[in-house]
mmCIF file of the N, C-alpha and C atoms, coordinates in Angstrom:
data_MODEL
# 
_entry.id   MODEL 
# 
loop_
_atom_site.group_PDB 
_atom_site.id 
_atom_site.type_symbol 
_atom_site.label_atom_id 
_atom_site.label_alt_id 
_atom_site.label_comp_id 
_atom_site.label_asym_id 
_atom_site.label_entity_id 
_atom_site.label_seq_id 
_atom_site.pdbx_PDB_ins_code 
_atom_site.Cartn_x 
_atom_site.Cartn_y 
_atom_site.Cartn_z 
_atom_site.occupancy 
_atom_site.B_iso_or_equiv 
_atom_site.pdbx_formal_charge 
_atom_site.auth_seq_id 
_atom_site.auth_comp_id 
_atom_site.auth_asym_id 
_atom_site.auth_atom_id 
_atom_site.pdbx_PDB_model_num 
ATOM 1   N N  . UNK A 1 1  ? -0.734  11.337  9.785   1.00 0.00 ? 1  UNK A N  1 
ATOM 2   C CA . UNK A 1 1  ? -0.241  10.012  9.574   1.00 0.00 ? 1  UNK A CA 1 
ATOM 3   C C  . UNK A 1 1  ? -0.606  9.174   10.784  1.00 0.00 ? 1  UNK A C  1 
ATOM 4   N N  . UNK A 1 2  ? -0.957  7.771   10.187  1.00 0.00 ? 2  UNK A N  1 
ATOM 5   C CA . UNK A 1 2  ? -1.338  7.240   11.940  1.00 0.00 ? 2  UNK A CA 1 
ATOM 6   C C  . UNK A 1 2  ? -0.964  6.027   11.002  1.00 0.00 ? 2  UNK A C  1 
ATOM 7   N N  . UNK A 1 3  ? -0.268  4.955   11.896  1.00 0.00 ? 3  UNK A N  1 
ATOM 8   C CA . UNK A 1 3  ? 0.162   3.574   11.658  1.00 0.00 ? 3  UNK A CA 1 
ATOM 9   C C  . UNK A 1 3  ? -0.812  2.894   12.703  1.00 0.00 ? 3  UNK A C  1 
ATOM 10  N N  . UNK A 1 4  ? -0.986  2.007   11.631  1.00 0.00 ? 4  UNK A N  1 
ATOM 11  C CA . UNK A 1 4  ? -2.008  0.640   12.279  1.00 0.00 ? 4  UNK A CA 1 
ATOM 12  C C  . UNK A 1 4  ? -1.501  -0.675  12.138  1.00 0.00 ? 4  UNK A C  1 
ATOM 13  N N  . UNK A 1 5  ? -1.736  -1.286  13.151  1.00 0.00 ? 5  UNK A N  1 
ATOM 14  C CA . UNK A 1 5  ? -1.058  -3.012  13.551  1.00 0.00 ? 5  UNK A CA 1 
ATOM 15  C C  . UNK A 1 5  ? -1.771  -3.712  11.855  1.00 0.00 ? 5  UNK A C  1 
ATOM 16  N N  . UNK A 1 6  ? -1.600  -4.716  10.945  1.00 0.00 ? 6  UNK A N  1 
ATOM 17  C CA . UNK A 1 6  ? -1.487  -5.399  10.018  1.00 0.00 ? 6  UNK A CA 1 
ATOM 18  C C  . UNK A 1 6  ? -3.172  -5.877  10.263  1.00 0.00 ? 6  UNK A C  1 
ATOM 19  N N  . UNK A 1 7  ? -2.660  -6.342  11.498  1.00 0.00 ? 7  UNK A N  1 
ATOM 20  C CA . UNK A 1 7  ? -4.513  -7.550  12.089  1.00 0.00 ? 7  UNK A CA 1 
ATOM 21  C C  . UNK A 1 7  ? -5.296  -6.170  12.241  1.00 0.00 ? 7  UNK A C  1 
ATOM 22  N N  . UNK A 1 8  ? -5.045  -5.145  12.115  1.00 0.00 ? 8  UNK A N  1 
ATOM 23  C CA . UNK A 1 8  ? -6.400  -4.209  12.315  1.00 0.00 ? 8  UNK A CA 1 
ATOM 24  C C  . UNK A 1 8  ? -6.957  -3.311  11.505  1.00 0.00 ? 8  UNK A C  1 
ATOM 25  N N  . UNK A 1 9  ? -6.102  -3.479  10.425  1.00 0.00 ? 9  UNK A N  1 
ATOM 26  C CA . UNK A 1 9  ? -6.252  -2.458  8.802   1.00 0.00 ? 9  UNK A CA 1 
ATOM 27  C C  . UNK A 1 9  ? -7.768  -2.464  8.368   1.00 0.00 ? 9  UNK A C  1 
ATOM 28  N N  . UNK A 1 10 ? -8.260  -3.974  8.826   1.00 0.00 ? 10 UNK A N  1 
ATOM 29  C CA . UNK A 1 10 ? -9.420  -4.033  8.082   1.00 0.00 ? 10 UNK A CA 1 
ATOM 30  C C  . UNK A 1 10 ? -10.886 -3.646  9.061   1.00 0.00 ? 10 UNK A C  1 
ATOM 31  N N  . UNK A 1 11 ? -10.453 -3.109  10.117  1.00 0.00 ? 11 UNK A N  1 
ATOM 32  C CA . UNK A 1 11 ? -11.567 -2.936  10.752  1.00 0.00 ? 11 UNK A CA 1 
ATOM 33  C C  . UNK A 1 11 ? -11.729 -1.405  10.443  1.00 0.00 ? 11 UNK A C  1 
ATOM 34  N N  . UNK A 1 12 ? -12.967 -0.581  10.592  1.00 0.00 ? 12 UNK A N  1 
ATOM 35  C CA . UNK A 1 12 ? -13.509 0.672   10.364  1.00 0.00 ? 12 UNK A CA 1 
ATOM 36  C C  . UNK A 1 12 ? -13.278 1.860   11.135  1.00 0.00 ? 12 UNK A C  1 
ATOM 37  N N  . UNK A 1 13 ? -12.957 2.749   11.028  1.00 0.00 ? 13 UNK A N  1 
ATOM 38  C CA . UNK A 1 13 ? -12.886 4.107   11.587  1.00 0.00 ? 13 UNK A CA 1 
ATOM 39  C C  . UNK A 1 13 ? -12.799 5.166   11.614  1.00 0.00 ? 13 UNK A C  1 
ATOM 40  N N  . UNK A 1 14 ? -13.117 6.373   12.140  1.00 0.00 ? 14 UNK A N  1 
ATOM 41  C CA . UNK A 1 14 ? -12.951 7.544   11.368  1.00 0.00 ? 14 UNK A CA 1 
ATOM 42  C C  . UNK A 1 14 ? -11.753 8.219   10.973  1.00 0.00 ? 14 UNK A C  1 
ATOM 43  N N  . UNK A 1 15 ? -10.835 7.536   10.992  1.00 0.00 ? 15 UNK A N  1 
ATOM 44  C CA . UNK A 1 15 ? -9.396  8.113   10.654  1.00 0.00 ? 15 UNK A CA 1 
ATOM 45  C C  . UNK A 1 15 ? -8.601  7.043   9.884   1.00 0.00 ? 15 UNK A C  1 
ATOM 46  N N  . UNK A 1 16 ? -9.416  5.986   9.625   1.00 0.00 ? 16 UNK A N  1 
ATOM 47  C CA . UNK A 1 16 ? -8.967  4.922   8.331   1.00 0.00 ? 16 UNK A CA 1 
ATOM 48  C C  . UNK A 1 16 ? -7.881  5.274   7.220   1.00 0.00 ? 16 UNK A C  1 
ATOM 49  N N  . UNK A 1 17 ? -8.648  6.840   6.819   1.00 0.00 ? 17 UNK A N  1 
ATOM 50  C CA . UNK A 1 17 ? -7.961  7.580   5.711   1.00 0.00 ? 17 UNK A CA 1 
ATOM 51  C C  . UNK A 1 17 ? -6.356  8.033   6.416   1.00 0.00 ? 17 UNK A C  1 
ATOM 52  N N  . UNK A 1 18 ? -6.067  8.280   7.143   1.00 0.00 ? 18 UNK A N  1 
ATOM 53  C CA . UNK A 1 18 ? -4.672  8.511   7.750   1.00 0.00 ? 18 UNK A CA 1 
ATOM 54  C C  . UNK A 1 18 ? -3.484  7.840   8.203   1.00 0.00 ? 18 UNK A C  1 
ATOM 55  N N  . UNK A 1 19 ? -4.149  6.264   7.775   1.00 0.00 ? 19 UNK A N  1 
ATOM 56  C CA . UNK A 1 19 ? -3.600  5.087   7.418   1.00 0.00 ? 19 UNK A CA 1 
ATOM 57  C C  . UNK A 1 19 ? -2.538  5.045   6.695   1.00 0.00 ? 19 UNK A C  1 
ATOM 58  N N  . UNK A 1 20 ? -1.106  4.508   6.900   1.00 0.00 ? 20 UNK A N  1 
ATOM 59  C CA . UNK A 1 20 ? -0.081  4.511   6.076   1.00 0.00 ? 20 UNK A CA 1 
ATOM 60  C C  . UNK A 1 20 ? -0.380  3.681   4.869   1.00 0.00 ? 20 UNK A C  1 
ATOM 61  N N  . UNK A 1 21 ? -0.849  2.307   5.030   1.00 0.00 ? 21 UNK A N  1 
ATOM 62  C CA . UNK A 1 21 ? -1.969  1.066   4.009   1.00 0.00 ? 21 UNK A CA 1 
ATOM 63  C C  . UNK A 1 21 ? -2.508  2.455   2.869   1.00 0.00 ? 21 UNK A C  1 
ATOM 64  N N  . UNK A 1 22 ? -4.010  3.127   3.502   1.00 0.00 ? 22 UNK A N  1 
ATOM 65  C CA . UNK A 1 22 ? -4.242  3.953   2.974   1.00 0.00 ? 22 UNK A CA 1 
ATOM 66  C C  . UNK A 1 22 ? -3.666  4.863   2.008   1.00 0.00 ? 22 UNK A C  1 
ATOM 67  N N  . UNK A 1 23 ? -3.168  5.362   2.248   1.00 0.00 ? 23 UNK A N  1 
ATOM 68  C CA . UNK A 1 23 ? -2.188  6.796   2.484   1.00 0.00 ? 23 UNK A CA 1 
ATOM 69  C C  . UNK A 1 23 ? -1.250  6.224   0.842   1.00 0.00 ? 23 UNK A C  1 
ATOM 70  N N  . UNK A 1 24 ? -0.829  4.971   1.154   1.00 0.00 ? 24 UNK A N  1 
ATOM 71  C CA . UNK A 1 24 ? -0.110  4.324   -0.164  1.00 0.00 ? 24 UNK A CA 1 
ATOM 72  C C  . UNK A 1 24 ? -1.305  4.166   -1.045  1.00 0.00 ? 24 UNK A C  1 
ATOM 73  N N  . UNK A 1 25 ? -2.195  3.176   -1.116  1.00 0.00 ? 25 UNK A N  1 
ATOM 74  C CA . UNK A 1 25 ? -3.389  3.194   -2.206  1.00 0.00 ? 25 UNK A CA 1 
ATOM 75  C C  . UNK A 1 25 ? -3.877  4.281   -2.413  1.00 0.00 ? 25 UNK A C  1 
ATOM 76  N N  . UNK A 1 26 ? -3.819  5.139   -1.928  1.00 0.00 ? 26 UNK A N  1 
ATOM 77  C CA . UNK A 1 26 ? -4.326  6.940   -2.811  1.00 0.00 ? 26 UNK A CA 1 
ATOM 78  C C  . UNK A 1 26 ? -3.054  7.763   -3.649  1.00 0.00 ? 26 UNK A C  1 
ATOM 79  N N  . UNK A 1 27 ? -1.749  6.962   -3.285  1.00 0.00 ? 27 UNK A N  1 
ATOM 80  C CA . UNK A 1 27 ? -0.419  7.732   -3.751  1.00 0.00 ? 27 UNK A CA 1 
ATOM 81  C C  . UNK A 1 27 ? -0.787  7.266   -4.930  1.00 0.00 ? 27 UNK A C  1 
ATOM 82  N N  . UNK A 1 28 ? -0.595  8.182   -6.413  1.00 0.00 ? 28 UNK A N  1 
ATOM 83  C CA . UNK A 1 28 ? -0.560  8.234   -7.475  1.00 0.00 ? 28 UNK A CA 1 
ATOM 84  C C  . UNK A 1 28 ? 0.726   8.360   -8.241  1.00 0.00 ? 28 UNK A C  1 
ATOM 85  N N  . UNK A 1 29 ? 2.177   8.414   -7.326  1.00 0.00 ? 29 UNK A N  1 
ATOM 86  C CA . UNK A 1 29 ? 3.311   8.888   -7.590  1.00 0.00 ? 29 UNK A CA 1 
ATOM 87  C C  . UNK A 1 29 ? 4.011   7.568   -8.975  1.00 0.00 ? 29 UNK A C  1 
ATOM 88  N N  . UNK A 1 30 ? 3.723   6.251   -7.991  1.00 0.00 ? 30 UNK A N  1 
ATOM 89  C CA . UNK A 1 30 ? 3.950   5.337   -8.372  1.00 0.00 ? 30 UNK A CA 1 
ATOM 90  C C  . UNK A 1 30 ? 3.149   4.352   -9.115  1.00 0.00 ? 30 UNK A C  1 
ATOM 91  N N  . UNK A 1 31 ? 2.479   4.353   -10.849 1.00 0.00 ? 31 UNK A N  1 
ATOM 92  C CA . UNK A 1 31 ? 2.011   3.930   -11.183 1.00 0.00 ? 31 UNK A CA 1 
ATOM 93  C C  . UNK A 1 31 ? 2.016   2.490   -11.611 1.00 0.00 ? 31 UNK A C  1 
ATOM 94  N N  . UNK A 1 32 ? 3.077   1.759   -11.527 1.00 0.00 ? 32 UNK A N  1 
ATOM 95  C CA . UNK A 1 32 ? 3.397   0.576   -11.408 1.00 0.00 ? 32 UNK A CA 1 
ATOM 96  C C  . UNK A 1 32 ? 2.800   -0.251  -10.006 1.00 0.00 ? 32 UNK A C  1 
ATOM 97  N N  . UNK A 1 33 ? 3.112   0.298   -9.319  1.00 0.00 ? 33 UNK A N  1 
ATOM 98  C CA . UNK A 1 33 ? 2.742   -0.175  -7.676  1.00 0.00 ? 33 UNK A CA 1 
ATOM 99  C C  . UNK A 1 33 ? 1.151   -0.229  -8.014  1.00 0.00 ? 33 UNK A C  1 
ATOM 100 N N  . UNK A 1 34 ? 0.467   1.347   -8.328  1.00 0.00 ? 34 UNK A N  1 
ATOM 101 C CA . UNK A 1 34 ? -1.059  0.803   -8.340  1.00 0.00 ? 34 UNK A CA 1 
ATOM 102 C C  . UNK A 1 34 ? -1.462  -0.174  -9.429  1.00 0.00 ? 34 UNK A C  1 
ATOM 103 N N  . UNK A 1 35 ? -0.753  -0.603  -10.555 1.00 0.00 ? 35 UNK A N  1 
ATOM 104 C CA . UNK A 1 35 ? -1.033  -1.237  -11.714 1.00 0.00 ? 35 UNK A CA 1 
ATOM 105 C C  . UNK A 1 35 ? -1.112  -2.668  -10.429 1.00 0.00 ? 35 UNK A C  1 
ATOM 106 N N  . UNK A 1 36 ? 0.121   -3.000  -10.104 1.00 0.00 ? 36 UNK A N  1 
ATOM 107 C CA . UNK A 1 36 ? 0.116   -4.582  -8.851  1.00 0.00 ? 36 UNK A CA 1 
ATOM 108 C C  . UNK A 1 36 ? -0.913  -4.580  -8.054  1.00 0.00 ? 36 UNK A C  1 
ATOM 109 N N  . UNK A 1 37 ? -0.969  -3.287  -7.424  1.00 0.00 ? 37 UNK A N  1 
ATOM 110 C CA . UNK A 1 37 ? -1.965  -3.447  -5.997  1.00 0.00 ? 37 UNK A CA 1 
ATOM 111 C C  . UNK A 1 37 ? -3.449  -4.097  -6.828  1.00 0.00 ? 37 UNK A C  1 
ATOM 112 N N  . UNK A 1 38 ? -3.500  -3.754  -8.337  1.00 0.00 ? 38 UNK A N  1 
ATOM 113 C CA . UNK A 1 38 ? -5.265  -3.881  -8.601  1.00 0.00 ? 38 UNK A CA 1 
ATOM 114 C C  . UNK A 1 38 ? -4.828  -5.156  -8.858  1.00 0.00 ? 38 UNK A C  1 
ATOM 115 N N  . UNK A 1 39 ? -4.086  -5.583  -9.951  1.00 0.00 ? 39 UNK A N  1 
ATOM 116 C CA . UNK A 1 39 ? -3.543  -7.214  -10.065 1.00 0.00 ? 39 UNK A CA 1 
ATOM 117 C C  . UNK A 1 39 ? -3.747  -7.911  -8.851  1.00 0.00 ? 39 UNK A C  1 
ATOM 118 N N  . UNK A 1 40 ? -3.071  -7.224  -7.971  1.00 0.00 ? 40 UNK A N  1 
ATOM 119 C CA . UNK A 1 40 ? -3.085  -8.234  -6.758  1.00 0.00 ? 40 UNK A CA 1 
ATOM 120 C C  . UNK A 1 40 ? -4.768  -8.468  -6.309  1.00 0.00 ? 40 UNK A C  1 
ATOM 121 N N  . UNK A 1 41 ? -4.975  -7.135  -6.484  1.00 0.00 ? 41 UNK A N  1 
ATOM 122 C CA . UNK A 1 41 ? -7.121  -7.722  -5.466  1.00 0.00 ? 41 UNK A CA 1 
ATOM 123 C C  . UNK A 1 41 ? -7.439  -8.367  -6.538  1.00 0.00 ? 41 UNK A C  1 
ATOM 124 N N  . UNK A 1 42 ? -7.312  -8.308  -7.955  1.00 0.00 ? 42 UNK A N  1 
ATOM 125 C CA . UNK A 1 42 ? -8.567  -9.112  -8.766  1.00 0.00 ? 42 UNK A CA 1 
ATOM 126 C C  . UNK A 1 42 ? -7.946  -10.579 -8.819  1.00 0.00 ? 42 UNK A C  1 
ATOM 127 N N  . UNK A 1 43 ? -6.616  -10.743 -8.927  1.00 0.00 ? 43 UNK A N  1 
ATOM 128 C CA . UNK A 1 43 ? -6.494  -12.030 -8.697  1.00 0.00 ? 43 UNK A CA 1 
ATOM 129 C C  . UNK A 1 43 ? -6.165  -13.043 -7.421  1.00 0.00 ? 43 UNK A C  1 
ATOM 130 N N  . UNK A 1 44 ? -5.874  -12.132 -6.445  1.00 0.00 ? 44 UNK A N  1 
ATOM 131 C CA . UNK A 1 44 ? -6.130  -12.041 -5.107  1.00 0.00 ? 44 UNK A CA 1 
ATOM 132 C C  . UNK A 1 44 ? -4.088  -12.825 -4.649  1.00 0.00 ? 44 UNK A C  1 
ATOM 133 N N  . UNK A 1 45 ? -3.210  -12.966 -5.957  1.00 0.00 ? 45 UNK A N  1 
ATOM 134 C CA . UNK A 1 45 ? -2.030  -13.257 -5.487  1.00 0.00 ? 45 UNK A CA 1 
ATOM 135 C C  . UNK A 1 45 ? -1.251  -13.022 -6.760  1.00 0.00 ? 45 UNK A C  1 
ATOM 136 N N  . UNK A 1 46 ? 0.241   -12.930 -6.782  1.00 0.00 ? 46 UNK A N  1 
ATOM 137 C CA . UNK A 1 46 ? 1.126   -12.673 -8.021  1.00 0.00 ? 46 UNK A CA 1 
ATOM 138 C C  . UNK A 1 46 ? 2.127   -13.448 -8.385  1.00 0.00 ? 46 UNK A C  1 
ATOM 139 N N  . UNK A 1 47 ? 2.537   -13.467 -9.045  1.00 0.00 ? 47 UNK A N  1 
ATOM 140 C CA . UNK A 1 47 ? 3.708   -14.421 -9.138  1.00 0.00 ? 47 UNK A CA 1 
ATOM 141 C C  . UNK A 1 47 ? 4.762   -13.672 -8.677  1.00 0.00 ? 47 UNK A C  1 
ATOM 142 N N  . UNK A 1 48 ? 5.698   -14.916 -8.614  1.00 0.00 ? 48 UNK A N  1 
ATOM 143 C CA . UNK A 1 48 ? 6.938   -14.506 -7.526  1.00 0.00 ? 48 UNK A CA 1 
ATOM 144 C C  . UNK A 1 48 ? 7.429   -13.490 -7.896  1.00 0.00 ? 48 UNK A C  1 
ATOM 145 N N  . UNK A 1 49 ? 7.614   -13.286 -9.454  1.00 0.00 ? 49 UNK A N  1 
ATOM 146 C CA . UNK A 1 49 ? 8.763   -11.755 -10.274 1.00 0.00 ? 49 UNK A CA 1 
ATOM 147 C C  . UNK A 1 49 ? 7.921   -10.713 -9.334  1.00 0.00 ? 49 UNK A C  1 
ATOM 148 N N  . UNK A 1 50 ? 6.584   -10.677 -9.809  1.00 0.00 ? 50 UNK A N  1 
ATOM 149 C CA . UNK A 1 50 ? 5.606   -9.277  -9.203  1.00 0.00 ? 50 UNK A CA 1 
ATOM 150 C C  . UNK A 1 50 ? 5.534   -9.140  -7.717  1.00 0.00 ? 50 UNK A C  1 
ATOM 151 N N  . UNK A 1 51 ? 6.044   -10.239 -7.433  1.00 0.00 ? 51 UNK A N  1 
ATOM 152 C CA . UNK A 1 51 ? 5.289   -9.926  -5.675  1.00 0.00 ? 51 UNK A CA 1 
ATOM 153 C C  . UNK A 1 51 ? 6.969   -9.324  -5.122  1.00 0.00 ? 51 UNK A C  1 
ATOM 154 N N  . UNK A 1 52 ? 7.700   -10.048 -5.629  1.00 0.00 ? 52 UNK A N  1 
ATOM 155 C CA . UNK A 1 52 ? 8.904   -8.929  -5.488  1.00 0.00 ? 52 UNK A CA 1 
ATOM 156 C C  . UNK A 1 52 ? 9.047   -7.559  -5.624  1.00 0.00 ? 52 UNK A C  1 
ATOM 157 N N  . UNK A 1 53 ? 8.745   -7.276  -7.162  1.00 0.00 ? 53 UNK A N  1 
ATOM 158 C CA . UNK A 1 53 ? 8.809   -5.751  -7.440  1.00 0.00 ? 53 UNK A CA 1 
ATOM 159 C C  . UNK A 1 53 ? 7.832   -4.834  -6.176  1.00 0.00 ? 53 UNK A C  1 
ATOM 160 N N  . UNK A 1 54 ? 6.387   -5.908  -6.404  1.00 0.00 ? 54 UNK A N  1 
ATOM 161 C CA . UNK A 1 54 ? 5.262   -5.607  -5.688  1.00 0.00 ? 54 UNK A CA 1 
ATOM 162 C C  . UNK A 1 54 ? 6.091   -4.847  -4.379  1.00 0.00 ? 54 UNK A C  1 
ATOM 163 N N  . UNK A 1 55 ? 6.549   -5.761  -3.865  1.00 0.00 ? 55 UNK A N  1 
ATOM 164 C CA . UNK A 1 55 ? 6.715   -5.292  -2.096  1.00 0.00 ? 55 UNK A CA 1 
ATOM 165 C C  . UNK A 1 55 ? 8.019   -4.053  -2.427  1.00 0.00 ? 55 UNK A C  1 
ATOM 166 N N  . UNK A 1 56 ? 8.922   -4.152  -3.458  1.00 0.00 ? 56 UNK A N  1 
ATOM 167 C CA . UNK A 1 56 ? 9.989   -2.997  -2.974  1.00 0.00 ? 56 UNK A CA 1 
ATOM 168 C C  . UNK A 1 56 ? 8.995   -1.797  -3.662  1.00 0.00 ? 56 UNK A C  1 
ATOM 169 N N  . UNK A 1 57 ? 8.795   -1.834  -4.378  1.00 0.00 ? 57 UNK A N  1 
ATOM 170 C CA . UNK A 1 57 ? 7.728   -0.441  -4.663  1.00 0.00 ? 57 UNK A CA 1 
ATOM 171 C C  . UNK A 1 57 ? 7.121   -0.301  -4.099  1.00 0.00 ? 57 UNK A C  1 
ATOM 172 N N  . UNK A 1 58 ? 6.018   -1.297  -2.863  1.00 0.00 ? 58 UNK A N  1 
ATOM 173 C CA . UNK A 1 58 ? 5.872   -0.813  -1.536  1.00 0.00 ? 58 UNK A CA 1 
ATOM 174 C C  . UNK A 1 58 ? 6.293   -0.446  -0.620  1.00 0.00 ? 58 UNK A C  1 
ATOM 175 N N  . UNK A 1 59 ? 7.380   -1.245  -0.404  1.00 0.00 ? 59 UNK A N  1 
ATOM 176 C CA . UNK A 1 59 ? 8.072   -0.187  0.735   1.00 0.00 ? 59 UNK A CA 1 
ATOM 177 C C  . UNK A 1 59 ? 8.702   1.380   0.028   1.00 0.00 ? 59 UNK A C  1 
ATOM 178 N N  . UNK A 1 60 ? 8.979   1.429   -0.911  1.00 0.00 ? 60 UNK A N  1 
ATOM 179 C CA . UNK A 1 60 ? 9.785   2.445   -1.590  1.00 0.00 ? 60 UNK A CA 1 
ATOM 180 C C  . UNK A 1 60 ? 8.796   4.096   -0.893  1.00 0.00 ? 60 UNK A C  1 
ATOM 181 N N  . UNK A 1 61 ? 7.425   3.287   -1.409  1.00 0.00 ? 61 UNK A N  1 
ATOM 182 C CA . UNK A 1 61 ? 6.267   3.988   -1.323  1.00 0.00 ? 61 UNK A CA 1 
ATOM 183 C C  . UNK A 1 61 ? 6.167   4.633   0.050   1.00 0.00 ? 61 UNK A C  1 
ATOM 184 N N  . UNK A 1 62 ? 6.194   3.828   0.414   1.00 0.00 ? 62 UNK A N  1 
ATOM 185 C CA . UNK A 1 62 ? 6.022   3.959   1.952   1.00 0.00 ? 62 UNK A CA 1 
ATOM 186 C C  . UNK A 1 62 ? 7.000   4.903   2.568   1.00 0.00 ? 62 UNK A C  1 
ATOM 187 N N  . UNK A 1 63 ? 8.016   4.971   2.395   1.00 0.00 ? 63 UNK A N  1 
ATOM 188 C CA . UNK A 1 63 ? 9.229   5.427   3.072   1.00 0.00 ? 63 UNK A CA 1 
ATOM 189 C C  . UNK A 1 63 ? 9.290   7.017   2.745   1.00 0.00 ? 63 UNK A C  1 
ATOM 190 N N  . UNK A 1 64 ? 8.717   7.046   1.189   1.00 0.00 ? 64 UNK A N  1 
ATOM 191 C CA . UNK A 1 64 ? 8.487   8.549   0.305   1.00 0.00 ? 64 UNK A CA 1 
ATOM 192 C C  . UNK A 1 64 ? 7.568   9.089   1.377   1.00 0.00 ? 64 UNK A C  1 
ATOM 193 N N  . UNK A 1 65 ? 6.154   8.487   1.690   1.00 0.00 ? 65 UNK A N  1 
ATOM 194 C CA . UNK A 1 65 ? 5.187   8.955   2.310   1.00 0.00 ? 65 UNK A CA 1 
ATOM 195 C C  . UNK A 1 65 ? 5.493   9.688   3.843   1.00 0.00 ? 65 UNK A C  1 
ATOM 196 N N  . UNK A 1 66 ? 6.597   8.637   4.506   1.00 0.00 ? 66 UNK A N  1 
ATOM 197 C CA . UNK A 1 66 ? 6.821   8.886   5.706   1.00 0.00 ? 66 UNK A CA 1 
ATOM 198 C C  . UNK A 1 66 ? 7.719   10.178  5.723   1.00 0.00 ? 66 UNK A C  1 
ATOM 199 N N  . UNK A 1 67 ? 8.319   10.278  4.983   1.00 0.00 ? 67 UNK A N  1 
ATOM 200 C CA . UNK A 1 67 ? 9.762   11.439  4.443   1.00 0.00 ? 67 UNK A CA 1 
ATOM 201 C C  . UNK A 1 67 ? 8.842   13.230  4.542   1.00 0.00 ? 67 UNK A C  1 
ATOM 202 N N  . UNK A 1 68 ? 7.678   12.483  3.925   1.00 0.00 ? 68 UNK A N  1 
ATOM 203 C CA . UNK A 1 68 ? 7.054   13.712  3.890   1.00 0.00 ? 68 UNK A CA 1 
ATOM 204 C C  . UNK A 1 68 ? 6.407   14.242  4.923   1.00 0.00 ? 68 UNK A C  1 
ATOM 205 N N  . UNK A 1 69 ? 5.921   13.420  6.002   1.00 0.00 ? 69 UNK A N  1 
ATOM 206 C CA . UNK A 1 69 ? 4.717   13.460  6.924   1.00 0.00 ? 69 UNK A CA 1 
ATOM 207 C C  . UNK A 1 69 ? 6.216   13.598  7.844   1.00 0.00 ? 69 UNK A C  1 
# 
């Protein structure tokens, strides 16, 4: 597990994959969350209902991930 500052997610490295960011977009647990995350890139924003759910099923996500690691 390795946490990265927000401003630096998008730069390249060999341990990218160990990314908490990461680490959530490969979790398959929560199929709703990846249904938003693709909503969110193709339309690049959500409406307010989704960006709600959006973020607590992210953090939800997140917290599962950390529980484990």
């Amino acid at each position: 597990m390795r946490l990265v500052a927000k401003s630096r997610e998008g730069m390249a490295s060999a341990v990218t994959h160990l990314s908490l960011t990461a680490q959530v977009r490969q979790n398959d647990t929560q199929p709703e969350l990846q249904k938003l995350m693709r909503l969110k890139d193709e339309l690049g924003e959500l409406s307010a209902a989704d960006e709600a759910r959006y973020r607590r099923l992210l953090r939800a996500c997140e917290i599962e991930i950390l529980k484990v690691h």
